[in-house]
N, CA, C and O atoms as a Maestro MAE file, in Angstrom:
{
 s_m_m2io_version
 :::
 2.0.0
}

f_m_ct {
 s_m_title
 :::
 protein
 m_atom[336] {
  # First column is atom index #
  i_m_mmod_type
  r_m_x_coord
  r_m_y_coord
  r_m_z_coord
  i_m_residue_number
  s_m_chain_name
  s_m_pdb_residue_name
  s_m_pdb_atom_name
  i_m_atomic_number
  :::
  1 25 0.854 -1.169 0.000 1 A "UNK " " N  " 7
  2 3 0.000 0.000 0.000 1 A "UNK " " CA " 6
  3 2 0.905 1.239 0.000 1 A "UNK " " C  " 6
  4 15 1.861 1.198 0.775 1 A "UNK " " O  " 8
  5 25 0.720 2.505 -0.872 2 A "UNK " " N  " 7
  6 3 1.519 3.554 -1.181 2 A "UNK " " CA " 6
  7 2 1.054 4.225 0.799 2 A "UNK " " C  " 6
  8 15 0.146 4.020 1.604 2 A "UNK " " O  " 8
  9 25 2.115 4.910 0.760 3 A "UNK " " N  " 7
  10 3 2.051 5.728 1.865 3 A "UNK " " CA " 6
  11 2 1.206 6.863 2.100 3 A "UNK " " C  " 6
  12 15 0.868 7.182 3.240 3 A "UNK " " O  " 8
  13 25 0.843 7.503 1.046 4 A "UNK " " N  " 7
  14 3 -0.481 8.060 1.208 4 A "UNK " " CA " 6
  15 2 -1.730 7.705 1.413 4 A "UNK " " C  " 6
  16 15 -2.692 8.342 1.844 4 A "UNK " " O  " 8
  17 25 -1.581 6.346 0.970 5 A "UNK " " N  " 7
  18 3 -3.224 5.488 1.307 5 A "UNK " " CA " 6
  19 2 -2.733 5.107 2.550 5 A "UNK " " C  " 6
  20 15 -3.469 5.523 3.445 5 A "UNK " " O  " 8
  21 25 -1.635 4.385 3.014 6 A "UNK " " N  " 7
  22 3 -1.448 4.294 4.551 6 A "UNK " " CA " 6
  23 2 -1.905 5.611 5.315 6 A "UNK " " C  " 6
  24 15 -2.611 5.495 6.316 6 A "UNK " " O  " 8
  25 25 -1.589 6.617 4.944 7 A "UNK " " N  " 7
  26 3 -2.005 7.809 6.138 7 A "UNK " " CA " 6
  27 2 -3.192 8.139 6.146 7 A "UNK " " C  " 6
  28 15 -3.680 8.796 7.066 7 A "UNK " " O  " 8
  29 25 -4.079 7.595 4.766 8 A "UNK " " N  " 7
  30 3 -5.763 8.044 4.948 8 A "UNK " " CA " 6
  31 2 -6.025 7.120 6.106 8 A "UNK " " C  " 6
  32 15 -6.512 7.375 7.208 8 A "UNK " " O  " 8
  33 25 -5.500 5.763 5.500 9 A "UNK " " N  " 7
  34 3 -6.292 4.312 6.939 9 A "UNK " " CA " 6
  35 2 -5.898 4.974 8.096 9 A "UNK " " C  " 6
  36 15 -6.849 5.167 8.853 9 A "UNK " " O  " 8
  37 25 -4.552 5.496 8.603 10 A "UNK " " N  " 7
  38 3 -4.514 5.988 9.909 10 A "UNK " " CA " 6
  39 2 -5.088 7.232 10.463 10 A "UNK " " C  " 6
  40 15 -4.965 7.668 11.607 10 A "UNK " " O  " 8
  41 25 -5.808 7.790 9.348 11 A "UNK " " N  " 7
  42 3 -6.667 9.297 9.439 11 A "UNK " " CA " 6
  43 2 -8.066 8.411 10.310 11 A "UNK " " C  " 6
  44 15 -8.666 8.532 11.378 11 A "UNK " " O  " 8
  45 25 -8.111 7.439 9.031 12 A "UNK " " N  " 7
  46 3 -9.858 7.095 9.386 12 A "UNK " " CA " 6
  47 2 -9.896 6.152 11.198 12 A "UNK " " C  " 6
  48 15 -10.903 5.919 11.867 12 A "UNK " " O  " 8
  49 25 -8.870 5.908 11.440 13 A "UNK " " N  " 7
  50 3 -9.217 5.089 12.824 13 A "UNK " " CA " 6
  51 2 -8.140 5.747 13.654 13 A "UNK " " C  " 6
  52 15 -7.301 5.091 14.271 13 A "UNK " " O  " 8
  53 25 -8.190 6.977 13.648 14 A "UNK " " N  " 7
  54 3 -7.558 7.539 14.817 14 A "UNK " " CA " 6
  55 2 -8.861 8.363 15.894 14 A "UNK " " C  " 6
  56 15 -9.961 8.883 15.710 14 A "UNK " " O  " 8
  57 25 -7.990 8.106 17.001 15 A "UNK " " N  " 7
  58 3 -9.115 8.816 17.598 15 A "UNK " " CA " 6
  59 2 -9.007 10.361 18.749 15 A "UNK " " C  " 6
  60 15 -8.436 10.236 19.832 15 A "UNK " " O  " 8
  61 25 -9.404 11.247 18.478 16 A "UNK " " N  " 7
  62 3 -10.819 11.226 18.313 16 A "UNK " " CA " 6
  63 2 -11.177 11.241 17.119 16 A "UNK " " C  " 6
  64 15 -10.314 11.839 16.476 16 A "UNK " " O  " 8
  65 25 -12.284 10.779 16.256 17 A "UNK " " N  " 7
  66 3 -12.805 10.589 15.376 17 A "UNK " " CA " 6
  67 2 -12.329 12.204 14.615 17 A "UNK " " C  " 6
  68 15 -12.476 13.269 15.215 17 A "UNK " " O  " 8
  69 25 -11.926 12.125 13.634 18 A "UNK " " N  " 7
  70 3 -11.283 13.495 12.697 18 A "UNK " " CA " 6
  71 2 -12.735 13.499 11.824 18 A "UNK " " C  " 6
  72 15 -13.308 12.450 11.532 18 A "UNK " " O  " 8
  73 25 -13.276 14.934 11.427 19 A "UNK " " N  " 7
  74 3 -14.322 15.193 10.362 19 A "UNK " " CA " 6
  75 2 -13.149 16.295 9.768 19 A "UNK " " C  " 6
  76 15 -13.423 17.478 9.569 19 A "UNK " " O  " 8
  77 25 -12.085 15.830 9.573 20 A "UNK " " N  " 7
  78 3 -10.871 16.639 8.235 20 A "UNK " " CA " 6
  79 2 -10.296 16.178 7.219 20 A "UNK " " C  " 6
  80 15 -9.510 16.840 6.541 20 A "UNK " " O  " 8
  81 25 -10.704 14.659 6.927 21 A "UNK " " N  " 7
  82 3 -10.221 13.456 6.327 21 A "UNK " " CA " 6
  83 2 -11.158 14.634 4.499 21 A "UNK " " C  " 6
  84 15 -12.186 15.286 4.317 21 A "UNK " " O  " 8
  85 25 -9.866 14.203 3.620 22 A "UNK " " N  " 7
  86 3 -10.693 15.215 2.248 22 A "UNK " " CA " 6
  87 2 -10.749 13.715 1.650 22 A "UNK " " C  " 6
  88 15 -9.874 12.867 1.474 22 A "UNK " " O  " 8
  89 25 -12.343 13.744 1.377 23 A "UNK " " N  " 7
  90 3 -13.050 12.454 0.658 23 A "UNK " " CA " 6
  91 2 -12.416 11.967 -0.250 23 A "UNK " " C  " 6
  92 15 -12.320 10.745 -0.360 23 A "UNK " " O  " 8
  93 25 -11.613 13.160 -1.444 24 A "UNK " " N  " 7
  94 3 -11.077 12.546 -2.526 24 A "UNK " " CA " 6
  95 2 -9.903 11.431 -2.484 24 A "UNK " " C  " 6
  96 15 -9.520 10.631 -3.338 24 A "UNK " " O  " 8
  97 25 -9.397 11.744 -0.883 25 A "UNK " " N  " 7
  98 3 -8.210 10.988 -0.420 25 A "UNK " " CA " 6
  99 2 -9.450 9.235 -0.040 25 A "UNK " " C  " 6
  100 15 -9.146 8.111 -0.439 25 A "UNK " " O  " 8
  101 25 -10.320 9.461 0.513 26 A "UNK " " N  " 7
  102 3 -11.119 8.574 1.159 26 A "UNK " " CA " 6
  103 2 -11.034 7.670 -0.166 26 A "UNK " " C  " 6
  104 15 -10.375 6.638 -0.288 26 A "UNK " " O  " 8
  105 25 -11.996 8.398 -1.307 27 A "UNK " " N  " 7
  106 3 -12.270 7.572 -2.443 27 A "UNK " " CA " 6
  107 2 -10.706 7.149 -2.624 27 A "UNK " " C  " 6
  108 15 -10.571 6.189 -1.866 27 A "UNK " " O  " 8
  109 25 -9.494 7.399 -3.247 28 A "UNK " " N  " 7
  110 3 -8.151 6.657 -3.246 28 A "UNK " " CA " 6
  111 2 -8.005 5.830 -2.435 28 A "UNK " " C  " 6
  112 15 -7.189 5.037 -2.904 28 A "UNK " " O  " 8
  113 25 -8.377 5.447 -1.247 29 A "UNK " " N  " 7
  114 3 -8.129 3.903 -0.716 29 A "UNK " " CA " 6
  115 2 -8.770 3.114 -1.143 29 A "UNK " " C  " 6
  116 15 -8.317 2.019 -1.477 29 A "UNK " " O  " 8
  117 25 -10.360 3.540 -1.285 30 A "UNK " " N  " 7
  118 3 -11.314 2.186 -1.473 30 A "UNK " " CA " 6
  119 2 -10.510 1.816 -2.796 30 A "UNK " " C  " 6
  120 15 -10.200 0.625 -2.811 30 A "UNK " " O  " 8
  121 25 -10.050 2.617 -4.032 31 A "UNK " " N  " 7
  122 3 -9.609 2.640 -5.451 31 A "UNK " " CA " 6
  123 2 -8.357 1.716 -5.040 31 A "UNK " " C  " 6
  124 15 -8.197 0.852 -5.903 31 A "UNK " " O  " 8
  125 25 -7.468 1.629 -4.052 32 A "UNK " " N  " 7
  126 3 -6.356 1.020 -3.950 32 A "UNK " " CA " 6
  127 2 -6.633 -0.233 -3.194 32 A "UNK " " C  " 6
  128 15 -5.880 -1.198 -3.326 32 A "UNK " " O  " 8
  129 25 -7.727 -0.275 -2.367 33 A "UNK " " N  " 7
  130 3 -8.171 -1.744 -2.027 33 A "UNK " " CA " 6
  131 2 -8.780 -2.356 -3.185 33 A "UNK " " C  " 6
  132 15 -9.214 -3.508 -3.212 33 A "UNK " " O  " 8
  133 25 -8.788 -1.858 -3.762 34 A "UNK " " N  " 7
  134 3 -9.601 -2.920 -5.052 34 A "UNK " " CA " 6
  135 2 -11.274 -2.862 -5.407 34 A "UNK " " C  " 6
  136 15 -12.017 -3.585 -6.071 34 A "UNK " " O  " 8
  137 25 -11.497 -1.429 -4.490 35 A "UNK " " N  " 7
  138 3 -13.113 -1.307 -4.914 35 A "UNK " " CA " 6
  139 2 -12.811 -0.890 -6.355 35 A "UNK " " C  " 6
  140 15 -11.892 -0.329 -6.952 35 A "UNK " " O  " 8
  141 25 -14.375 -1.588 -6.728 36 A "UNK " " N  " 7
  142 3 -15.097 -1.104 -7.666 36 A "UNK " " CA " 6
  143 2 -16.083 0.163 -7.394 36 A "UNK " " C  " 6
  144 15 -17.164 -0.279 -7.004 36 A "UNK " " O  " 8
  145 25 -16.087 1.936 -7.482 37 A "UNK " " N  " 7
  146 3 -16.586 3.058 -7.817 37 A "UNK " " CA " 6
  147 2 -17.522 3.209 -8.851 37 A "UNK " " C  " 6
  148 15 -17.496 2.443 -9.814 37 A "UNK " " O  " 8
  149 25 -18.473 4.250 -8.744 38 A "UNK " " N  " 7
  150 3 -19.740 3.654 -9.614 38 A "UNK " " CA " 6
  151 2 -20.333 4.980 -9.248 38 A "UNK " " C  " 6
  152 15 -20.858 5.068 -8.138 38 A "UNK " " O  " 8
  153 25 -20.316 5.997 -10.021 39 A "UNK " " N  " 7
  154 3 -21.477 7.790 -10.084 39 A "UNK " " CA " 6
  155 2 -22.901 7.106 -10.276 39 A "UNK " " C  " 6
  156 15 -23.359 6.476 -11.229 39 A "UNK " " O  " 8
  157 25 -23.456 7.452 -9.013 40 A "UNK " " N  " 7
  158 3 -24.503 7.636 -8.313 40 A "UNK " " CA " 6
  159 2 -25.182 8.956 -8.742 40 A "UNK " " C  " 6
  160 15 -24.681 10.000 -9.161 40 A "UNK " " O  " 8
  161 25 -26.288 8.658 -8.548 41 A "UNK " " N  " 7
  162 3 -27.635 10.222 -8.726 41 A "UNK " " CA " 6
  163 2 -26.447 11.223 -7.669 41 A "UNK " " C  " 6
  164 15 -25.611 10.938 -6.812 41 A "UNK " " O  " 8
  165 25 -27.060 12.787 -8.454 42 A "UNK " " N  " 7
  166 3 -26.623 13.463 -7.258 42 A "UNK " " CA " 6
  167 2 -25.022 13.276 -7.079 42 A "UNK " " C  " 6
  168 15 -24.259 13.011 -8.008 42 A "UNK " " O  " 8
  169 25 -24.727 13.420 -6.019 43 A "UNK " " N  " 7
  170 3 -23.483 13.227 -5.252 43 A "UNK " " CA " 6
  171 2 -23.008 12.000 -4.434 43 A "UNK " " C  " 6
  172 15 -22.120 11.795 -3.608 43 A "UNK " " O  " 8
  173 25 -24.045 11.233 -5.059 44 A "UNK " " N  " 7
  174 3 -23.717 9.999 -5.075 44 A "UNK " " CA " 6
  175 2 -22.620 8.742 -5.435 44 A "UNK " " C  " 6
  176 15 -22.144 8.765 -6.570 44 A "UNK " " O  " 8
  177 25 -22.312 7.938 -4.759 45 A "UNK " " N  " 7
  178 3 -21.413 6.862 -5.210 45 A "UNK " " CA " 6
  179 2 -21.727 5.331 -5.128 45 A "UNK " " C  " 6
  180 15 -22.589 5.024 -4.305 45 A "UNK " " O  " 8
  181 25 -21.139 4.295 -5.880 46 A "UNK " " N  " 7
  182 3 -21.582 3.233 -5.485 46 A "UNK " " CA " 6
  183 2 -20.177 2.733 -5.280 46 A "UNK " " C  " 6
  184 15 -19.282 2.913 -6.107 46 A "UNK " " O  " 8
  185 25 -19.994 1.966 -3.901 47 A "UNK " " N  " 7
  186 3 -18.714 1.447 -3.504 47 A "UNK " " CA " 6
  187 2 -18.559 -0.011 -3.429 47 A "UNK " " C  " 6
  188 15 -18.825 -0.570 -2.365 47 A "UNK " " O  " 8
  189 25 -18.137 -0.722 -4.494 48 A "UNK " " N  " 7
  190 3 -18.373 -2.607 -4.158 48 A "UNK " " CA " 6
  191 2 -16.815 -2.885 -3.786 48 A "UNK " " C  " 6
  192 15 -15.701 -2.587 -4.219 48 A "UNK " " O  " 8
  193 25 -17.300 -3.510 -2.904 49 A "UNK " " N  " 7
  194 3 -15.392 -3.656 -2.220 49 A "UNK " " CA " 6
  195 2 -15.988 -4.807 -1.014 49 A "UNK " " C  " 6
  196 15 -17.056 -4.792 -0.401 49 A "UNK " " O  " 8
  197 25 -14.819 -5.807 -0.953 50 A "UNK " " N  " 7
  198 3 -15.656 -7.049 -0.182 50 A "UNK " " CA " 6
  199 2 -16.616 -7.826 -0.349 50 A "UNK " " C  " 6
  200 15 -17.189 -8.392 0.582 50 A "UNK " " O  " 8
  201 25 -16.960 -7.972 -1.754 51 A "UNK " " N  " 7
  202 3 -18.210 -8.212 -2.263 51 A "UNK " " CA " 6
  203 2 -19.430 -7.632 -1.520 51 A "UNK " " C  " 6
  204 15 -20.484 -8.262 -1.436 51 A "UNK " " O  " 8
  205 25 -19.197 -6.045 -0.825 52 A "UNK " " N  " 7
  206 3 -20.749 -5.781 -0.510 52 A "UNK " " CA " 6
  207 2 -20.419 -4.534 -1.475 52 A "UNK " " C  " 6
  208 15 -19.418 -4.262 -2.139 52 A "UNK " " O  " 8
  209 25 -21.787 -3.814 -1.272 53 A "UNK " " N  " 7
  210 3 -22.058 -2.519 -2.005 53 A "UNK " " CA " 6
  211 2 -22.510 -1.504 -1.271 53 A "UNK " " C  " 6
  212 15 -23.610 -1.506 -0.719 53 A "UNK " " O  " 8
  213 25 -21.476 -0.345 -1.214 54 A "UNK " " N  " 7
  214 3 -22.598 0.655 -0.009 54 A "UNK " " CA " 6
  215 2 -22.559 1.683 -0.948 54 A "UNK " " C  " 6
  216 15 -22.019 1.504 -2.039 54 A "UNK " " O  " 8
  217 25 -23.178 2.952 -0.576 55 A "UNK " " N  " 7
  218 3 -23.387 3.671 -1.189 55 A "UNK " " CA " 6
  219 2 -23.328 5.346 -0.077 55 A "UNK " " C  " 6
  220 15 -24.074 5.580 0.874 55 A "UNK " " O  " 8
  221 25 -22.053 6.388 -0.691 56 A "UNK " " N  " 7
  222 3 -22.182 6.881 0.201 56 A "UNK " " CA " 6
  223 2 -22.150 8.564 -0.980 56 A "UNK " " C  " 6
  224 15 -22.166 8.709 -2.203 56 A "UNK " " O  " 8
  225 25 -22.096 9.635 0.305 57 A "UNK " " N  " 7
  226 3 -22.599 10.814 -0.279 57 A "UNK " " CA " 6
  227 2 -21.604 11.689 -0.284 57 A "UNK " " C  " 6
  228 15 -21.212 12.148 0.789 57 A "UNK " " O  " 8
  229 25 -21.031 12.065 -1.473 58 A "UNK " " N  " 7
  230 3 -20.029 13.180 -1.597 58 A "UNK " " CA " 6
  231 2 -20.140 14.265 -0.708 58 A "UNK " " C  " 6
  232 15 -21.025 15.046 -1.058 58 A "UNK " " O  " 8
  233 25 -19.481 14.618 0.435 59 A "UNK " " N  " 7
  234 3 -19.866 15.783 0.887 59 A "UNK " " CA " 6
  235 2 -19.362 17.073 0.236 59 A "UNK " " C  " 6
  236 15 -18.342 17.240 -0.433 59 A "UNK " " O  " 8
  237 25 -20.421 18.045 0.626 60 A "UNK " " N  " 7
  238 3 -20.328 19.453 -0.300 60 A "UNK " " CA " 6
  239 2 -21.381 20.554 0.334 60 A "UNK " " C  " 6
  240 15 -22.606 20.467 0.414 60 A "UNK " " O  " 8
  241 25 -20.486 21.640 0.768 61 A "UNK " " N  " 7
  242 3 -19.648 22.169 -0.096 61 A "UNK " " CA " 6
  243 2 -18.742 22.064 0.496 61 A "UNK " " C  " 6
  244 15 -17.847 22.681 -0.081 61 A "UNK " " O  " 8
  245 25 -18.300 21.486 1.633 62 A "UNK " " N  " 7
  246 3 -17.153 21.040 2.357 62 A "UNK " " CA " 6
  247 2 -16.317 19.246 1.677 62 A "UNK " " C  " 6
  248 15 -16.774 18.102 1.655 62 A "UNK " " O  " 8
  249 25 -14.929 19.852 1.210 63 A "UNK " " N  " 7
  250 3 -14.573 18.857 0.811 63 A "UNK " " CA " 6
  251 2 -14.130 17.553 1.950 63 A "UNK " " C  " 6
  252 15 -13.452 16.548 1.739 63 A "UNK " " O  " 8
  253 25 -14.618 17.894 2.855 64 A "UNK " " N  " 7
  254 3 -14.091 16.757 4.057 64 A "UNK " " CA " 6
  255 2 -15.274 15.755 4.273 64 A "UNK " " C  " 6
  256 15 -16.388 16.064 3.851 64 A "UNK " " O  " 8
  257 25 -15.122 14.861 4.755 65 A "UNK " " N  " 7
  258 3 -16.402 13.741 5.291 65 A "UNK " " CA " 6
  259 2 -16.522 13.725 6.461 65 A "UNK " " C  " 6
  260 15 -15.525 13.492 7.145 65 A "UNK " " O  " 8
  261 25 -17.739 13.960 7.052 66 A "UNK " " N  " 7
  262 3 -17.948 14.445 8.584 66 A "UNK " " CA " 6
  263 2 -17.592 12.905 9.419 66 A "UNK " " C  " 6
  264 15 -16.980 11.926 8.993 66 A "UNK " " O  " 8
  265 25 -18.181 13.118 10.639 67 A "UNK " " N  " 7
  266 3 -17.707 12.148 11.496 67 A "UNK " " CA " 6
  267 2 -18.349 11.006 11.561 67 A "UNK " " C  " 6
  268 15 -17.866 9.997 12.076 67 A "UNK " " O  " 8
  269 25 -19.715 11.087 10.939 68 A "UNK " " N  " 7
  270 3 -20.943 9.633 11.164 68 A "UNK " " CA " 6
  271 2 -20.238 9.010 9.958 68 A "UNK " " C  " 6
  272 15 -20.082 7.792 10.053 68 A "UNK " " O  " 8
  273 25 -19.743 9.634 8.755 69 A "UNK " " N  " 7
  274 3 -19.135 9.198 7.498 69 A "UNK " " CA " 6
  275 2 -17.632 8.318 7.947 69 A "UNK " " C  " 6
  276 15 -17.219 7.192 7.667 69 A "UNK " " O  " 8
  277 25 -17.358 8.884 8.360 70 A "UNK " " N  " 7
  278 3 -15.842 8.157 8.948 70 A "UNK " " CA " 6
  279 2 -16.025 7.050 10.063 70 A "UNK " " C  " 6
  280 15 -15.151 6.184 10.113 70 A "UNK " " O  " 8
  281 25 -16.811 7.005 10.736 71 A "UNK " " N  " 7
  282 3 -16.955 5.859 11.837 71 A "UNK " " CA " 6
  283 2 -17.944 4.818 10.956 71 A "UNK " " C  " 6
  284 15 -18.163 3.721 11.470 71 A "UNK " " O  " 8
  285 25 -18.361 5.028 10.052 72 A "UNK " " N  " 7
  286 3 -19.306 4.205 9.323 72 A "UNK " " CA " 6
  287 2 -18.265 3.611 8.464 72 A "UNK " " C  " 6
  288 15 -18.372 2.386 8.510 72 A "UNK " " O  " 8
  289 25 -17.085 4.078 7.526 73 A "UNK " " N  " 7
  290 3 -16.261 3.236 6.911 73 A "UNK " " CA " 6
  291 2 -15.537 2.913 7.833 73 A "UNK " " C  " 6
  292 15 -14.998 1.897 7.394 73 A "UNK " " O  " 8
  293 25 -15.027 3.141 9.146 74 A "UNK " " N  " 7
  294 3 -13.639 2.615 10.014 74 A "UNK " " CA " 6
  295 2 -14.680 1.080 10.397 74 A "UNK " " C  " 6
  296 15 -14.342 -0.094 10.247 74 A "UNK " " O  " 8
  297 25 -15.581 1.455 10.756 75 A "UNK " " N  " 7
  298 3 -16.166 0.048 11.111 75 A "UNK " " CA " 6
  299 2 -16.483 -0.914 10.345 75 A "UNK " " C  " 6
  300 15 -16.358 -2.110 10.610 75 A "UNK " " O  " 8
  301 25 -16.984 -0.357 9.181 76 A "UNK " " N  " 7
  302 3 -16.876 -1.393 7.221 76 A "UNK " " CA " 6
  303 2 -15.087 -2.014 7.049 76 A "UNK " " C  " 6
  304 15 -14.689 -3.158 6.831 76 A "UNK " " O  " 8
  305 25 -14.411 -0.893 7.226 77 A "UNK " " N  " 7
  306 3 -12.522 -1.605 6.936 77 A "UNK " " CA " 6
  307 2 -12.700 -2.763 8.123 77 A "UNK " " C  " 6
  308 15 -12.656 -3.956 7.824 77 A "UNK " " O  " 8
  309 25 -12.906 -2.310 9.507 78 A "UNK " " N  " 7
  310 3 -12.538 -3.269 10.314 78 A "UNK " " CA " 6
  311 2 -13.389 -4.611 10.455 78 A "UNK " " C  " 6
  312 15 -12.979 -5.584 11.087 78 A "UNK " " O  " 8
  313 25 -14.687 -4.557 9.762 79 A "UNK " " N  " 7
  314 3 -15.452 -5.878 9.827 79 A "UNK " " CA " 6
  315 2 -14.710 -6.708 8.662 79 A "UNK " " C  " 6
  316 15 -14.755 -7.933 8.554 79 A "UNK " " O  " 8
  317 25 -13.956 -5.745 7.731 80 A "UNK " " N  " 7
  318 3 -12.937 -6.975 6.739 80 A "UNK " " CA " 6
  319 2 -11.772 -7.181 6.872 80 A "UNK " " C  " 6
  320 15 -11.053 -7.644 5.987 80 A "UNK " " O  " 8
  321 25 -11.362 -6.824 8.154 81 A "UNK " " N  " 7
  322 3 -10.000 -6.841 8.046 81 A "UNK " " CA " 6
  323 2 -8.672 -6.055 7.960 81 A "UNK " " C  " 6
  324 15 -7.474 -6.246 8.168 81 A "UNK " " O  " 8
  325 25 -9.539 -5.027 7.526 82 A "UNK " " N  " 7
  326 3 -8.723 -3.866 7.030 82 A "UNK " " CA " 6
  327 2 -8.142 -3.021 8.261 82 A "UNK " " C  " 6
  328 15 -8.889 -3.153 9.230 82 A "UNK " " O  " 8
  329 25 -7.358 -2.432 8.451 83 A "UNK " " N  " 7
  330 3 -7.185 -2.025 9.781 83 A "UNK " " CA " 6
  331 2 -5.610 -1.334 9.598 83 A "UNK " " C  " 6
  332 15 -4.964 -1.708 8.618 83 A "UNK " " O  " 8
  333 25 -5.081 -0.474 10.401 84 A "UNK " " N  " 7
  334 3 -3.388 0.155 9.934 84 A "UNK " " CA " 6
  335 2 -2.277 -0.610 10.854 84 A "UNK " " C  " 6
  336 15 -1.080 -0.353 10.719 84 A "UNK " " O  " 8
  :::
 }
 m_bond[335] {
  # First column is bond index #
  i_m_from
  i_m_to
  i_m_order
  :::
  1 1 2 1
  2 2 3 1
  3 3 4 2
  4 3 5 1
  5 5 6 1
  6 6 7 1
  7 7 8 2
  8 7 9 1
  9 9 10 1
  10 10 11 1
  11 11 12 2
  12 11 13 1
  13 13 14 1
  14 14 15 1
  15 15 16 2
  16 15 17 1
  17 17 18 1
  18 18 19 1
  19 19 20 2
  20 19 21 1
  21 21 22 1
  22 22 23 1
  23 23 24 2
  24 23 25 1
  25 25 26 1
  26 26 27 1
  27 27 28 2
  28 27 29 1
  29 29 30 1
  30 30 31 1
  31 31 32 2
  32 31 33 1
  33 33 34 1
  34 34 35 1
  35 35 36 2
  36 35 37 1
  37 37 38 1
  38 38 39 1
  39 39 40 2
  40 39 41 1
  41 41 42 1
  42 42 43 1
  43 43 44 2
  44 43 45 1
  45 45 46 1
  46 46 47 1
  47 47 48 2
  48 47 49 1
  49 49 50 1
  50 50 51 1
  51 51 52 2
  52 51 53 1
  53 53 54 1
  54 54 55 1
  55 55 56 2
  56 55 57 1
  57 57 58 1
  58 58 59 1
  59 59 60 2
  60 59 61 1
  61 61 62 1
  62 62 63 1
  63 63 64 2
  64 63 65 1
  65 65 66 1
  66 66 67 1
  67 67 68 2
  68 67 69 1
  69 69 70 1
  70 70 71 1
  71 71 72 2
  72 71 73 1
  73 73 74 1
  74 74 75 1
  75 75 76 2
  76 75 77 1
  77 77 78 1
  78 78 79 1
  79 79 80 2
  80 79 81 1
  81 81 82 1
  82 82 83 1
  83 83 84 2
  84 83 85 1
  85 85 86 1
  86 86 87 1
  87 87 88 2
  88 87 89 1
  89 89 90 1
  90 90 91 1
  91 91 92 2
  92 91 93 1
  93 93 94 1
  94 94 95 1
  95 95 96 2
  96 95 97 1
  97 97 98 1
  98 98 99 1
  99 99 100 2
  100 99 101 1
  101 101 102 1
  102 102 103 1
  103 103 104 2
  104 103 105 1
  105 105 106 1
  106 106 107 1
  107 107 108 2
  108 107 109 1
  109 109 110 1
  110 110 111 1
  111 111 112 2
  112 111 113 1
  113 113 114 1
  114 114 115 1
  115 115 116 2
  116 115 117 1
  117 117 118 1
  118 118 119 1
  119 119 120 2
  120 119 121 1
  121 121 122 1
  122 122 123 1
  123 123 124 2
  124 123 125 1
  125 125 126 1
  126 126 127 1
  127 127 128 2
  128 127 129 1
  129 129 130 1
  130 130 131 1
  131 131 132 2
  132 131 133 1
  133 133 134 1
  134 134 135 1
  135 135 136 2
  136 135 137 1
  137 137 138 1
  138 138 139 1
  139 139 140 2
  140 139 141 1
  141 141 142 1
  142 142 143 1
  143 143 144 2
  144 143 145 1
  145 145 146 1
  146 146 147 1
  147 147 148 2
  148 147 149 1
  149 149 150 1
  150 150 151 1
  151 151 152 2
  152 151 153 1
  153 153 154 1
  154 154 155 1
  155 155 156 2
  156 155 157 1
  157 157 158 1
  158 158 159 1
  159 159 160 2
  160 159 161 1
  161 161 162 1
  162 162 163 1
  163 163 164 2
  164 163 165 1
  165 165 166 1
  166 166 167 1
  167 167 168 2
  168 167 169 1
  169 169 170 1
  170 170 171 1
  171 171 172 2
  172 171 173 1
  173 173 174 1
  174 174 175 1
  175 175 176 2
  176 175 177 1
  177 177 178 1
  178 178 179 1
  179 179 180 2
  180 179 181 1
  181 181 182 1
  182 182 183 1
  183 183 184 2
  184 183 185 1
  185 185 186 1
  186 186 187 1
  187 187 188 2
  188 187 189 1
  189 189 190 1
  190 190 191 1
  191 191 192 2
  192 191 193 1
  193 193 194 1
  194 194 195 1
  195 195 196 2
  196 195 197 1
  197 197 198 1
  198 198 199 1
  199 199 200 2
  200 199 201 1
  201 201 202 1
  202 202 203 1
  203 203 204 2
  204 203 205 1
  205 205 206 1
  206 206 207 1
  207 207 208 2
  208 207 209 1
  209 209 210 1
  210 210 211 1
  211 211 212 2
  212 211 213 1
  213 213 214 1
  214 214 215 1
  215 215 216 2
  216 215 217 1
  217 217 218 1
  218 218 219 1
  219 219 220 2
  220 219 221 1
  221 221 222 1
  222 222 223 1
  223 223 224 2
  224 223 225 1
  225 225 226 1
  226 226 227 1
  227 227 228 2
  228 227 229 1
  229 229 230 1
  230 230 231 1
  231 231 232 2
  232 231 233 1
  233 233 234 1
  234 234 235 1
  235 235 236 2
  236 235 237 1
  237 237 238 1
  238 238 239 1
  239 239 240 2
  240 239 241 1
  241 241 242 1
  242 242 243 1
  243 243 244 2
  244 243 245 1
  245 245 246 1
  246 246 247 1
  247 247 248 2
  248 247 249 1
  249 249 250 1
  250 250 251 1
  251 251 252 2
  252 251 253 1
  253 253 254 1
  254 254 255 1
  255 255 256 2
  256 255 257 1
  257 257 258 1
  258 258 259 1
  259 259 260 2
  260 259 261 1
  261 261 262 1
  262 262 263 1
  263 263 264 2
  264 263 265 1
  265 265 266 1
  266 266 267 1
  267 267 268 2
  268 267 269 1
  269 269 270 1
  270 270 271 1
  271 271 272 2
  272 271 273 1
  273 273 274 1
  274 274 275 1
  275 275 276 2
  276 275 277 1
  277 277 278 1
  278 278 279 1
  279 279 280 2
  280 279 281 1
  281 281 282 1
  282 282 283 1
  283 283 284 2
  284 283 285 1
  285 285 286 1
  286 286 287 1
  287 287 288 2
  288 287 289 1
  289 289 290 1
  290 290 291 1
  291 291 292 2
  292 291 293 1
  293 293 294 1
  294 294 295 1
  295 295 296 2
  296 295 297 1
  297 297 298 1
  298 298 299 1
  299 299 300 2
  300 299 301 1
  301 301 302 1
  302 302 303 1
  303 303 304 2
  304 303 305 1
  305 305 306 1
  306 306 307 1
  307 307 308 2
  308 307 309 1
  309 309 310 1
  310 310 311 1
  311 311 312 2
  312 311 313 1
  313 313 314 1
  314 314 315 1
  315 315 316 2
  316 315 317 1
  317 317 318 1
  318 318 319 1
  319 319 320 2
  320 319 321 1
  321 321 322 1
  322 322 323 1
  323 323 324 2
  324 323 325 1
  325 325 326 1
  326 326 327 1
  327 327 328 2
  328 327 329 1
  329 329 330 1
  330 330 331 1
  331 331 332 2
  332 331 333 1
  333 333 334 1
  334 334 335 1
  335 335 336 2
  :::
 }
}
């Protein structure tokens, strides 16, 4: 894993929970774990990674992903394994 995707995983499960993590970095891990990305209605995305599919929401007009967004993927990485 490049070292920049290492420092998003240690963004997303540090604690206290950070809402400063910039999504575009977010989307580059799932892209380097091997998700499959998919434009959704809107500001939408479709994320298949682990053979599940979630679907999450570009935030805007703030390029960061708040905190329910980040504890919702730290707990998706860690139910597969994923972890820093």
């Amino acid at each position: 894993m490049r070292r920049r995707h290492r420092e998003t995983l240690e963004m997303l499960f540090a604690h206290p929970v950070s809402g400063n993590i910039p999504w575009r970095r977010i989307e580059g891990l799932f892209a380097e774990l091997g998700a499959e990305i998919s434009e959704r209605k809107g500001s939408r995305i479709g994320v298949r990674l682990f053979g599940d599919r979630r679907v999450f929401h570009r935030p805007h007009p703030s390029p960061n992903a708040d905190v329910g967004v980040v504890v919702s993927i730290r707990n998706w990485l860690r139910r597969n394994g994923v972890e820093p």
